[in-house]
C-alpha positions as CSV (number, residue, x, y, z in Angstrom):
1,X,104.7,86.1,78.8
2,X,107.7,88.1,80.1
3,X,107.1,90.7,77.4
4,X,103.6,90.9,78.4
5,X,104.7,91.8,82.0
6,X,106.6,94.1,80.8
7,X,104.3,95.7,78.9
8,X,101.4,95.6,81.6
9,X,104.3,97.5,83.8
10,X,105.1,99.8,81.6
11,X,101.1,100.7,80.5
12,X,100.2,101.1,83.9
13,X,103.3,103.3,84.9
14,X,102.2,105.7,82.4
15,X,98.6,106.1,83.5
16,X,100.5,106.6,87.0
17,X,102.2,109.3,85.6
18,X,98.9,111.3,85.7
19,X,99.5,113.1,89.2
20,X,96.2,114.5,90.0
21,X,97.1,116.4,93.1
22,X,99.5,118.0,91.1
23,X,97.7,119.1,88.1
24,X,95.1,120.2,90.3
25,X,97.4,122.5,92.0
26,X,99.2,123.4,89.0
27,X,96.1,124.6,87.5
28,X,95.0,126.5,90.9
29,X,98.3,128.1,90.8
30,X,99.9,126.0,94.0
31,X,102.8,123.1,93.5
32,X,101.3,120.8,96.0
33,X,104.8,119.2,97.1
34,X,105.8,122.3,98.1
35,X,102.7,122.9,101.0
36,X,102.1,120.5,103.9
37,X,103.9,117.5,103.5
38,X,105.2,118.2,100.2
39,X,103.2,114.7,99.2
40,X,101.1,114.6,95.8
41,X,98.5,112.6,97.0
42,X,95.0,113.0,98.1
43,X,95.5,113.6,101.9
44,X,98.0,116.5,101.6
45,X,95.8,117.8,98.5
46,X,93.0,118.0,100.7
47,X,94.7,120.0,103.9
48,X,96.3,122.5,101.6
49,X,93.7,123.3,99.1
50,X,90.4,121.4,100.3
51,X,87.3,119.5,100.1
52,X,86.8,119.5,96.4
53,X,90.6,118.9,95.3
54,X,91.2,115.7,98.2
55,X,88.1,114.9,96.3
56,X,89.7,115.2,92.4
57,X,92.5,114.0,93.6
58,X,91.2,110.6,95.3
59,X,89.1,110.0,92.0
60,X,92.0,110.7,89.2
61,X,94.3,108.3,91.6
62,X,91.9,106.0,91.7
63,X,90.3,105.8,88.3
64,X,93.9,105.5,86.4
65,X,94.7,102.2,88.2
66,X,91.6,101.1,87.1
67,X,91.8,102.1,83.1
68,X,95.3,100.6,83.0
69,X,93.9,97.4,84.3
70,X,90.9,97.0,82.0
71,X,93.1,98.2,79.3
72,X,95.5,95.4,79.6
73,X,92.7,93.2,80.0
74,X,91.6,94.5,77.0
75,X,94.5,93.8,75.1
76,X,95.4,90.5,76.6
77,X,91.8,88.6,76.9
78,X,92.5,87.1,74.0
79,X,95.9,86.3,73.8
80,X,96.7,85.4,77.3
81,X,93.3,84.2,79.0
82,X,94.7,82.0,81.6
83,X,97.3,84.8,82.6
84,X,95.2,87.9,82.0
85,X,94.5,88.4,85.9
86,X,98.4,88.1,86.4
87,X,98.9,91.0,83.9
88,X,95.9,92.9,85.1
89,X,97.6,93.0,88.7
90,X,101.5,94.0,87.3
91,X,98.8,96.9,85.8
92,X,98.3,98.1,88.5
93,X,101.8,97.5,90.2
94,X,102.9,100.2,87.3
95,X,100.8,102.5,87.9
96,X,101.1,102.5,91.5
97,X,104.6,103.0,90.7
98,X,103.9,105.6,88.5
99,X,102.4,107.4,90.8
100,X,104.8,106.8,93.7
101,X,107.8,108.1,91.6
102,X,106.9,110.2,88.2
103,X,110.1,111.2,86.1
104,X,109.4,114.0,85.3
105,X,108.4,115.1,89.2
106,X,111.7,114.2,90.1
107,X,110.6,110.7,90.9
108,X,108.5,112.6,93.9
109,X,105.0,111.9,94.1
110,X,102.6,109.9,96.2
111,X,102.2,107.1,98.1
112,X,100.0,105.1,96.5
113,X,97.0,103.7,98.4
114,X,94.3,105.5,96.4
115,X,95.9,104.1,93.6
116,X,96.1,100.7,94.9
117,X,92.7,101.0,95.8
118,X,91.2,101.2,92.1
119,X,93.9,98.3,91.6
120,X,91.7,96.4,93.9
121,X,88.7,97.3,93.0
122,X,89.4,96.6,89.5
123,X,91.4,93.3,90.0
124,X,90.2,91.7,93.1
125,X,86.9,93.3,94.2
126,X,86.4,91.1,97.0
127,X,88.5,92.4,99.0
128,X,87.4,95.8,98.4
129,X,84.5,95.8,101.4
130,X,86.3,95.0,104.1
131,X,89.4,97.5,103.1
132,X,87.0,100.4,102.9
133,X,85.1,98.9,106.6
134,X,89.1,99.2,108.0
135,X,90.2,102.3,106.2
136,X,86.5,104.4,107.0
137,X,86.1,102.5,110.5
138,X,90.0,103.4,111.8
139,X,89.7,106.7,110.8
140,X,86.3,107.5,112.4
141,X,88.1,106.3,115.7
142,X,91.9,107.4,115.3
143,X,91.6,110.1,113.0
144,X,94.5,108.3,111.7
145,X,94.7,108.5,108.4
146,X,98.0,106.6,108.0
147,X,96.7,103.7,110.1
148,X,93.7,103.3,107.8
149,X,96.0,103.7,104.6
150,X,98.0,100.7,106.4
151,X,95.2,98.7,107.2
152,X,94.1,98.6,103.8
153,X,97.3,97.4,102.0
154,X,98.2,94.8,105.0
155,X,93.9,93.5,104.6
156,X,94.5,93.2,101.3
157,X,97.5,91.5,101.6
158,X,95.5,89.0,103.9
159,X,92.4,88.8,102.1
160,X,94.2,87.7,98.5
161,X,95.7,84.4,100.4
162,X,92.8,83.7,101.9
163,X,90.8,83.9,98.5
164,X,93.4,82.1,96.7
165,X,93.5,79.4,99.2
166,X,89.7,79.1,98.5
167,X,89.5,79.9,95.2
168,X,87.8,82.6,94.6
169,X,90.6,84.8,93.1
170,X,89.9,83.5,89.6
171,X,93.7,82.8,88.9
172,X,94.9,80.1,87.2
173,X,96.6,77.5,89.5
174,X,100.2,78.0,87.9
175,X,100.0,82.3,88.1
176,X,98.8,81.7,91.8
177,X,102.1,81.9,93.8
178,X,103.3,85.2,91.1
179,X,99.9,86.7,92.3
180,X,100.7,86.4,96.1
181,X,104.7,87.4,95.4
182,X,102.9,90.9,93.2
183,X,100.2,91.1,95.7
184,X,103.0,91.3,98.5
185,X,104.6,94.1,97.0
186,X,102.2,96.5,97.0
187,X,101.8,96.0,100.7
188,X,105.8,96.0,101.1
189,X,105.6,99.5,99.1
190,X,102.8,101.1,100.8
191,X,104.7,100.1,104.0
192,X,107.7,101.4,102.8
193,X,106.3,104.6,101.7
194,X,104.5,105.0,105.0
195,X,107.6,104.1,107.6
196,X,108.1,108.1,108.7
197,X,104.0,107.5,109.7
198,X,104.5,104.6,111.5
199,X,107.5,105.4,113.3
200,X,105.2,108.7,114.4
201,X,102.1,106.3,115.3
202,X,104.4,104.2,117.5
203,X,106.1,107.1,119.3
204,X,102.2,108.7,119.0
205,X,103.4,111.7,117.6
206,X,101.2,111.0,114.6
207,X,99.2,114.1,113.5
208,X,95.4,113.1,113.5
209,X,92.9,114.1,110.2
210,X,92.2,117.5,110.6
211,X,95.0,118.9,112.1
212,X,97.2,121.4,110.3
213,X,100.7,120.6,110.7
214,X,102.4,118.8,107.9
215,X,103.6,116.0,108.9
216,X,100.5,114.0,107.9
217,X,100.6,112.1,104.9
């Protein structure tokens, strides 16, 4: 089993390495980490070259968590069927680490939570309602998009224990505490990725959605 971690890991850094914001830019002739915020994800995408790219960008981020999850699923099914969910999840841990810190950008790239999001969506769907409510709902109200990007990693976090503890998480018994620990560490990343945004949300220096400075994530 510790070769098939590594191998989920691995498979879902490399669909991580797909840096749509960048590509995007590339293509359009811009290096995205080189306007706004210099970040490669979908927020700074969207200030610096609009609607349509946040867009692209949101939906490649997404989408490659979710093919390196049904890909190990795919490969594992058979092999691993009481552990498959475990593997599906370090999936998604890779390529949320993928995207976070690609090689070849110089291990700069995004932070993650559109990635994470197709990791919950494809691995623990459940909790996917209530993460958009929080992530739609706080921005509508704070134009925060940080704060929502926070609240949907930290919900997560919460929601998993609480669907483990009932059992409706699908994982076997013996994987459960490994699925809280991986679960955990996604939040702990996001947060850790997001600490210049929080310190600016506590002082309320936070730039709001829409604004054009580029401090914003």
């Amino acid at each position: 089993m510790l070769g098939a971690r590594v191998i989920a890991v691995a498979v879902g850094y490399c669909f991580g390495l797909f840096q749509t914001g960048y590509i995007y830019g590339e293509k359009h002739g811009v290096d995205i980490r080189t306007q706004g915020s210099g970040n490669a994800g979908t927020t700074n995408t969207l200030r610096v070259l609009g609607w349509k790219a946040g867009l692209i960008t949101f939906l490649g981020d997404l989408f490659k968590a979710i093919f390196a999850v049904l890909l190990i699923r795919f490969i594992f099914i058979g092999k691993y069927p009481d552990a498959v969910k475990i593997l599906e999840l370090y999936a998604g841990f890779g390529a949320v680490l993928g995207h976070n810190f690609p090689f070849y950008l110089k291990f700069k790239g995004g932070k993650g939570i559109a990635c994470t999001s197709g990791m919950i969506l494809a691995v623990c769907p459940l909790a996917a309602p209530i993460c958009l409510i929080l992530f739609i709902g706080s921005i509508a109200i704070t134009r925060y998009v940080s704060l929502g990007s926070i609240l949907v990693v930290t919900s997560y976090l919460i929601q998993v224990l609480i669907f483990g503890h009932m059992g409706y998480l699908h994982v076997d018994t013996a994987y459960l505490p490994e699925f809280y620990i991986v679960s955990a560490c996604f939040t702990a990343m996001a947060l850790w990725r997001h600490k210049a945004n929080i310190k600016r949300l506590l002082t309320g220096t936070e730039n709001k959605f829409g604004m054009k400075k580029n401090q914003e994530e």
